[in-house]
N, C-alpha and C positions, 0 to 999 in steps of 0.2 A: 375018833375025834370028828366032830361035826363043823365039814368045811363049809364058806360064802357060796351063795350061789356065785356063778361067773353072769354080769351085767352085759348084756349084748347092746350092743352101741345100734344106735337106731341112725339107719342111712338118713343123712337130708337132703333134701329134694328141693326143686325151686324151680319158676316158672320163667322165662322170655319170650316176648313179644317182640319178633325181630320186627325191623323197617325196614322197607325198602327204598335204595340209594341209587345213584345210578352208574355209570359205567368207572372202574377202577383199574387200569392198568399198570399203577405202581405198586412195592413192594408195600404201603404203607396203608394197608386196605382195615374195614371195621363190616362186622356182620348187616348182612343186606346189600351189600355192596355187589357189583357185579363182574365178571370177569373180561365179560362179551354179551352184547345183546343184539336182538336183532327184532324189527317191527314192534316198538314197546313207546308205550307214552309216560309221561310223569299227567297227563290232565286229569288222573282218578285219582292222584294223588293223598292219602296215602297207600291205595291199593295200587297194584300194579294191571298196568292195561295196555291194551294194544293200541297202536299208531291208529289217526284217522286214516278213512278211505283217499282215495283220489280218485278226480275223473279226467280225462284227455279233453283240454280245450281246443286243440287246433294239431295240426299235423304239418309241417313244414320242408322242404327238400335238402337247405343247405341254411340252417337258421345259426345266427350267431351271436345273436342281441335280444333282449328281451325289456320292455317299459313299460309303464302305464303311468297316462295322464287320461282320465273321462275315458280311455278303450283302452286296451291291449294294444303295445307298440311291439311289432315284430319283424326284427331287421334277418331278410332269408335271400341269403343271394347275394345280389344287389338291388331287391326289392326293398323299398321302407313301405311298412301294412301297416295300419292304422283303423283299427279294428278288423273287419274284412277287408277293406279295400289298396290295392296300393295305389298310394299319393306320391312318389318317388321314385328315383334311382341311388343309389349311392355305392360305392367299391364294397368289394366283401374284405371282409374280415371284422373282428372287433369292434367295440363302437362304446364310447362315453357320450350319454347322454343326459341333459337337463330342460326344465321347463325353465322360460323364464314371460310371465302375461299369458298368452295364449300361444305361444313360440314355441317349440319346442326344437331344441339344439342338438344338431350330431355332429360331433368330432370323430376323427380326425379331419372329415370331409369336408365341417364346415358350412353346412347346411341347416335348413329349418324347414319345419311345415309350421302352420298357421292354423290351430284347430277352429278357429273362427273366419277366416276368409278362405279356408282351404287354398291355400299356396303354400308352393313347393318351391323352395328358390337358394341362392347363394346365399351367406351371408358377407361377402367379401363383394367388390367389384372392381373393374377394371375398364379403363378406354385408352385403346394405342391410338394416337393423333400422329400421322406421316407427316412426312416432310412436305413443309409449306403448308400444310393442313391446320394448322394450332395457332391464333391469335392470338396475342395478350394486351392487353390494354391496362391500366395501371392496377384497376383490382377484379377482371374479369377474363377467362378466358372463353374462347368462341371453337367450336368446332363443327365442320361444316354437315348437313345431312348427309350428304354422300360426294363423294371425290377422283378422280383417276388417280391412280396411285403408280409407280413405277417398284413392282417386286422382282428381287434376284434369285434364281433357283440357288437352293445348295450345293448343289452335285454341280463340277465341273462337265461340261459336255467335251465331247472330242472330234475333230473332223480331220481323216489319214488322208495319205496319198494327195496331199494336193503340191499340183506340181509347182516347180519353181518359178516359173514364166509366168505362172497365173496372177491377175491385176487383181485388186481388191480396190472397193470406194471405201475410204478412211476417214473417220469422223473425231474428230476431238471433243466434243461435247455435244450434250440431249437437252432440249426443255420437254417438259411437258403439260399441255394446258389442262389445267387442273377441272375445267368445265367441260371441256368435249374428247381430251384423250389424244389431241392431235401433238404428236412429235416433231418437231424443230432440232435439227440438227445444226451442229455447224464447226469452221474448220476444216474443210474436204479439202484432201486428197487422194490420190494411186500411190498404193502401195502393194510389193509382191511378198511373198510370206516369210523371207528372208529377211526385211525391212520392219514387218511387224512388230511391234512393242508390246508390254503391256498397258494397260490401259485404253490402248487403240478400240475403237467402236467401229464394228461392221456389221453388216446386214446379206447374211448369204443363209441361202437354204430357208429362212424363215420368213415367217408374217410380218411385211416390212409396213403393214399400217398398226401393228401392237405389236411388235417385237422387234428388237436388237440384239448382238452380242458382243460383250467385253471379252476383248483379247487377254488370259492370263499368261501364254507360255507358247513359244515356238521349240520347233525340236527337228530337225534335219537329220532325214535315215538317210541311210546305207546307199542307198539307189538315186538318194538327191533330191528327192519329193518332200515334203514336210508333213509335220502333228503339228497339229493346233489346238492349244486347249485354251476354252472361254467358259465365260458364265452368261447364262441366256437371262436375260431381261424381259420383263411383260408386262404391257401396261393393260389394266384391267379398271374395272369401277368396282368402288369399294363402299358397301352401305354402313354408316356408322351406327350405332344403337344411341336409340333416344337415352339424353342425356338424362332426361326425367326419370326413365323406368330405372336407371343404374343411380340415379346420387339423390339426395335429400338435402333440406339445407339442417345444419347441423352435423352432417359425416365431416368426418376428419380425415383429409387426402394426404397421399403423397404424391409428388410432382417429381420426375427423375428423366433425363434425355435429352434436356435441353441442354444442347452445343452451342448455339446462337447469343442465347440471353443463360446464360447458368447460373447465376446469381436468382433466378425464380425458383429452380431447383429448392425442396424442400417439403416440411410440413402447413398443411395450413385448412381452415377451415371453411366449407363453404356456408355462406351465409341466404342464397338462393339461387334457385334454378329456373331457369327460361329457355324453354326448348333445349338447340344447342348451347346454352350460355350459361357458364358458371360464373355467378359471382361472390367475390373475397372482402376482405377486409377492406377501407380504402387505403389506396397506395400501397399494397402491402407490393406490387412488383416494378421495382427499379426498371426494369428495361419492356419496353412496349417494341410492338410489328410481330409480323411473319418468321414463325421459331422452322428454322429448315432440319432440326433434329427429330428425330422419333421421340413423341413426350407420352410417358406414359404416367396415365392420372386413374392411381390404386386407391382404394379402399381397403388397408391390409387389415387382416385376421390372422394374431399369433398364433402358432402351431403345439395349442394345449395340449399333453398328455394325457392331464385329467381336469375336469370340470365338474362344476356344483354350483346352485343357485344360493344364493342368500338376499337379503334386504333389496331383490328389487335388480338386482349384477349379475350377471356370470363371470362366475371367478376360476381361474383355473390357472396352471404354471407352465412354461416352455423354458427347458434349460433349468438357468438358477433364477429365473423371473418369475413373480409373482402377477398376474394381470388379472383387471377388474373392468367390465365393460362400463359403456356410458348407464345414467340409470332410467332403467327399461328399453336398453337398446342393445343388443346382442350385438347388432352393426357395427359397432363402433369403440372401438378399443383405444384409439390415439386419440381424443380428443380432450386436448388439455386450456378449457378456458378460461381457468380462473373458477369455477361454479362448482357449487355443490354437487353437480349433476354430471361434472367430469371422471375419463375414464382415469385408471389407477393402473400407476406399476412401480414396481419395487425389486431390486436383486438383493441376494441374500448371499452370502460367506459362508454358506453348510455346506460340507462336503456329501455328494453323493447325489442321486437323482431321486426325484419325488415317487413318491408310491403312492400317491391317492390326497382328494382333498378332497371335505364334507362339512357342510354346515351345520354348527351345535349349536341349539341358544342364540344370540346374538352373537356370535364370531365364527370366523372360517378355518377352519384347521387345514395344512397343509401338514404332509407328513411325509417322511423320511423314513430309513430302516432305523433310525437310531437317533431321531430327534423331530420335534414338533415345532410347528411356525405358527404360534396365533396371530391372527390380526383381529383387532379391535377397533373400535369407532364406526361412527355412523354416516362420513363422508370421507372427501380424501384428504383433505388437509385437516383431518381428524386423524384420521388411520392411522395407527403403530402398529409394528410387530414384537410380538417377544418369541424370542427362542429357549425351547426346555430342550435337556438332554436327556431324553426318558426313551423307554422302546418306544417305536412307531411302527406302521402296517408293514408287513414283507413285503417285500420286490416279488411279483405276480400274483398279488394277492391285495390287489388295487379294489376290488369289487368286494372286499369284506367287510367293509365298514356298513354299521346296520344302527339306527339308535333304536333303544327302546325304554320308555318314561327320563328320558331324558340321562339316560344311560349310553355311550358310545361303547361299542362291542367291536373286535377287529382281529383280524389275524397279526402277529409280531412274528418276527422270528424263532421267540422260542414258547410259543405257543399261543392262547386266543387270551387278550387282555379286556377286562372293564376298565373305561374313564368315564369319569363323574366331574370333569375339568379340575383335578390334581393330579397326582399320579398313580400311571393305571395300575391294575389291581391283576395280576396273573389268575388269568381262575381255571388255567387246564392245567393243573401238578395233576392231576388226576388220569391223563395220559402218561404219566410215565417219563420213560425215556424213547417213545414214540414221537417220530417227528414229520410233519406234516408241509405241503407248499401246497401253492397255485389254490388259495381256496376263496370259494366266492360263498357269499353269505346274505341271506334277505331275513324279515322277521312279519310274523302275521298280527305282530303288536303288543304280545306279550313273552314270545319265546325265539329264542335268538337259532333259523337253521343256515349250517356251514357246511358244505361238500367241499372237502378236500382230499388230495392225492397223498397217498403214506412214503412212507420210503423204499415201501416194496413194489412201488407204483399202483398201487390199488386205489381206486377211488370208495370217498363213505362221505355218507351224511349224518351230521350228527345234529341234533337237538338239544340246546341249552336252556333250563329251566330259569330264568334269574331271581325268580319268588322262593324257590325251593334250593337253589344252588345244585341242581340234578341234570348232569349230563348222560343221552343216550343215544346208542346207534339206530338208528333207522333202518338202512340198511347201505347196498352198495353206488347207488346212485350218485353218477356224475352229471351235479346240474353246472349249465354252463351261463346260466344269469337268472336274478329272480328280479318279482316284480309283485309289489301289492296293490289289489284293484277292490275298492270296495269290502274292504274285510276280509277280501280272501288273496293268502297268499299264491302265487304262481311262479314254475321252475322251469326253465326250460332244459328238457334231457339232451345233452349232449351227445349220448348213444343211438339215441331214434331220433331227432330229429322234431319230437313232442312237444308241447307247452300243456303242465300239468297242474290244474287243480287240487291243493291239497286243502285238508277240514270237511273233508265229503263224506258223501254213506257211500254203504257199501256194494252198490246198486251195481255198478260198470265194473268191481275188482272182484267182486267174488269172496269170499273167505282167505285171510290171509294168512301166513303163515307167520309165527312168531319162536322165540325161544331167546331165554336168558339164563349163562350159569352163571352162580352162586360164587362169590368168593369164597376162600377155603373156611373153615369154621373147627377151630379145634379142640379137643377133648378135655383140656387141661380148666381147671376153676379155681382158681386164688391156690393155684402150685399142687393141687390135687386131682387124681383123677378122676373125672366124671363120661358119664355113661347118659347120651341123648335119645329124646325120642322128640317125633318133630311131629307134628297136626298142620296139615295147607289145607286152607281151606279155599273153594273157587266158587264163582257164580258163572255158570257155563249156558252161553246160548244153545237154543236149538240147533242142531245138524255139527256144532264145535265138538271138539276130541282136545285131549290133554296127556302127557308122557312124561311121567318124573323116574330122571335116571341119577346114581349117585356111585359117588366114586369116591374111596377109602385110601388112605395113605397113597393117592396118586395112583393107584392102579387103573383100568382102563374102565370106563363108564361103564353099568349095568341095571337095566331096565327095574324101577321096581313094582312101577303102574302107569297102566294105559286106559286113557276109559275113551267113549264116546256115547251124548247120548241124542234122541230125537226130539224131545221137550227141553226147554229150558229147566235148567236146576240147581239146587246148589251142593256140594259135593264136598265130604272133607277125606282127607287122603292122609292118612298115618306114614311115616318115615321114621324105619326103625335102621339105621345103622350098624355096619358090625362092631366088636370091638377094634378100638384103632386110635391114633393119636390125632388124627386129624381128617374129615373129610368135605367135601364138596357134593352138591346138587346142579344138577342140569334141568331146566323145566323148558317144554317144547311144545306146538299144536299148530292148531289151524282153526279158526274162527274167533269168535270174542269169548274171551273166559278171564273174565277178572280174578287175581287173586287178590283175594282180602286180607290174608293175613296169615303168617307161617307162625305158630308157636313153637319154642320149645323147653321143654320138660327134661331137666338134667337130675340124676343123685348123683353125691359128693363121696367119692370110696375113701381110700388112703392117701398117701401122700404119695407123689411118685420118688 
């Protein structure tokens, strides 16, 4: 009997052109994705490529800040540099900084340089007026160029053994002539140390044309002799600072000391300056003459956590307050006159402390771990705030807010969010259940970079695509402030002490070192098994080398190809896998070697 031939089933076969993605630390990965990368860009996009070069712009001792307005701002020490040179002092540590005209403002400190008159100065000021020193007249106050002054040490002095019988000349009261220094006494008596009181005034052991001493305490030892303890007095001459170089008319004072006349006591503005002579409002004070209190006449500066410029302000929060300086005057924070041009403040009922403010668009965002503060309007008796209850930046991760095309980028607590001024947009699921703090973040205009510590305390910088939605590690760089100066962005390393140039050649780095593995890739295609073979293709500089290792049902990596060559070239590299359900690629080098493109070519067997 004449049987059928048997029809032999013809394998099908099919082609993939993987992409490449970028960094995948959760379970929920798609081929091209990566596991871990290191020195890799999205700019060749869609090939895959290496990180720009970097070059070293400056070397620092103890650098903690880094800015740019027109130069390179670099807080190292207690230096403030200002391109090459230092124009300042200011304390170390930390430092939020903003421009505001040609000013440019450091907090906590409180200070400014002036890129345009090159001055280094306060922004706060202050004048203590002694006793009998401070005039007031109904809307002026006077304070002299220079005065005797009668000052008390702090420290008690002490003088032993003095014996009982011993006379002392005893004074009940001092004048002192405020022109020439000369002391008037008056009251005398003899008195022996037994007799002494407090308050009693004598003159033993010291400079009896500048100095006196108040009795605070007698004390009778053992042996009948006395301790005497007083407070030494000294009258010196006191020069006062030109009232000119310290106020402006327009600064908004406070006035605080006055015993005499208190009812002056308060806020108020000055409207001009003459020499020694401040003048106010008229009749703005009830009581005129000679204030015998210590009047001390401040220019305060609330104590911003974080600051940021917008329309012309510097805006920034202390506590649960929101402040807004005068506009175009860093100086001046209290000045409330009615005018469009007054300063701004506002408390708010959110629990928790601010983590960063930044200007978006026409509003200023103030943020919290877990809710946002707009303010809006274009003066202050415009101004409203709304409050959302949305993530907001981490607590130490004040420095991560970066815009770019009108996009806000920031670290949140549970990962880096986009706002578009609704709400933000989580765009690292892509980490995992990796968790991240302390991360500071700058942008070179189109790509969003963040150096953050993990929770294994390791530091990484990663790079956010926002065109491509492609995040990548860079490598392990702890930068500790960035700064964009003319197109190019700048880091400063935390670990050396560096301020580094990135988007460079490769002139100063030398040949880099790169490698990206593969998320897993498995064997299986519409529930059957199939059997891969992979084509990478690269375009390899001169003096560059390349290393594809691959690893099968998780066993341990194994080399399949190594090349290097001395011409540029372009190279394609077959990846043949063993049988297996599932495996992985590792690609690794050193120089520029783009890949262009990983193919891969599966048949379809049986069903599993």
């Amino acid at each position: 009997m004449k049987l059928p031939y048997m029809q032999t089933a013809v394998r099908k076969s099919s082609k993939q052109i993987i992409s490449f993605y970028g960094v995948n630390y959760s379970q929920n990965t798609r081929e091209g994705e990566f596991l871990e990368s290191y020195g890799l860009s999205s700019m060749k996009f869609p090939c895959l490529s290496q990180r720009e070069g970097r070059k070293i712009a400056g070397s620092y001792q103890h650098p903690t800040g880094l800015y740019a307005r027109g130069k390179l701002c670099v807080v190292d020490g207690t230096d403030f540099i200002y391109g090459d040179e230092v124009v300042g002092q200011v304390s170390e540590g930390e430092k939020h900084i903003a421009t505001i005209n040609t000013k440019i403002v450091i907090f906590p400190d409180k200070v400014f340089y002036d890129t345009d008159t090159k001055e280094f100065g306060n922004l706060s000021a202050s004048c203590s007026g002694f006793s009998g020193d401070v005039v007031f007249t109904s809307n002026t106050i006077t304070v002299p160029a220079q005065s005797y002054i009668d000052s008390a040490q702090t420290e008690e002095g002490k003088m032993i053994s003095i014996p009982a019988g011993m006379s002392f000349t005893v004074y009940t009261g001092v004048t002192v002539n405020k022109a020439n220094g000369q002391m008037t006494f008056s009251g005398e008596t003899e008195k022996t140390p037994g007799n002494l009181i407090k308050g009693d005034i004598i003159q033993q052991g010291c400079d009896v044309e500048t100095e006196y001493m108040v009795i605070q305490n007698t004390v009778e030892s053992e042996d009948g002799s006395y301790q005497i303890d007083y407070i030494l007095h000294e009258i010196s001459l006191h020069q006062y600072p030109s009232l000119e170089e310290l106020f402006s008319a327009g600064d908004g004072v406070e006035l605080s000391g006055c015993t005499s006349f208190p009812d002056n006591n308060g806020s108020h503005i000055i409207r001009s300056v003459d020499g020694q002579k401040l003048t106010f409002d008229k009749d703005i004070f009830s009581q005129t003459g000679t204030e015998k209190g210590t009047v001390l006449i401040e220019r305060k500066i609330p104590d911003l956590s974080c600051i940021c410029e917008c329309d012309n302000r510097i805006w920034g929060a202390e506590g649960t307050t929101i402040y807004a300086s005068a506009l175009g005057d860093p100086k001046n924070f209290f000045v409330y006159d009615g005018l469009s041009t007054d300063s701004y403040a506002v408390a708010v009922g959110t629990d928790g402390d601010f983590t960063g403010c930044i200007s978006y668009s026409s509003t200023v965002l103030f943020w919290k771990e877990n809710c946002l503060h707009k303010v809006l309007g274009s003066y202050p008796a415009q101004y409203e705030i709304y409050t959302y209850t949305i993530p907001g930046i981490q607590k130490g991760s004040e420095k991560s807010a970066s815009v770019i095309n009108e996009t806000l980028f920031y670290k949140g607590r549970n990962g880096v969010y986009a706002y578009a001024g609704g709400t933000p947009e989580l765009i690292s699921e892509c980490f995992g259940t990796k968790q991240f703090e302390n991360a500071v973040a700058g942008s070179d205009g189109s790509r969003y970079y963040i150096s953050m510590q993990g929770d294994d305390g390791q530091w990484n910088l990663y790079v956010y695509d926002p065109m491509r939605g492609i995040w990548l590690r860079e490598d392990n760089t702890h930068a500790a402030d960035f700064a964009q100066l003319d197109g190019i962005l700048y880091y400063l390393d935390a670990d050396n002490g560096k301020v580094v140039m990135t988007g460079q050649d490769y002139s100063e780095e030398g040949k880099i070192q790169w490698s990206a593995t593969l998320c897993q890739m498995d064997e299986i295609v519409h529930g059957r098994k199939g059997y891969s073979k992979l084509y990478l293709r690269a375009d390899m500089e001169a003096g560059a080398w390349i290393k594809v290792e691959i690893s099968a049902d998780n066993a341990p990596f194994y080399q399949i190809y190594a090349g290097h060559n001395e011409r540029a070239k372009t190279i394609q590299i077959p990846i043949l896998p063993t049988r297996c359900d599932n495996f992985r690629i590792r690609l690794s080098g050193q120089g520029i070697c783009i890949i262009k493109s990983l193919v891969r070519e599966f048949s379809i067997g049986s069903e599993v």
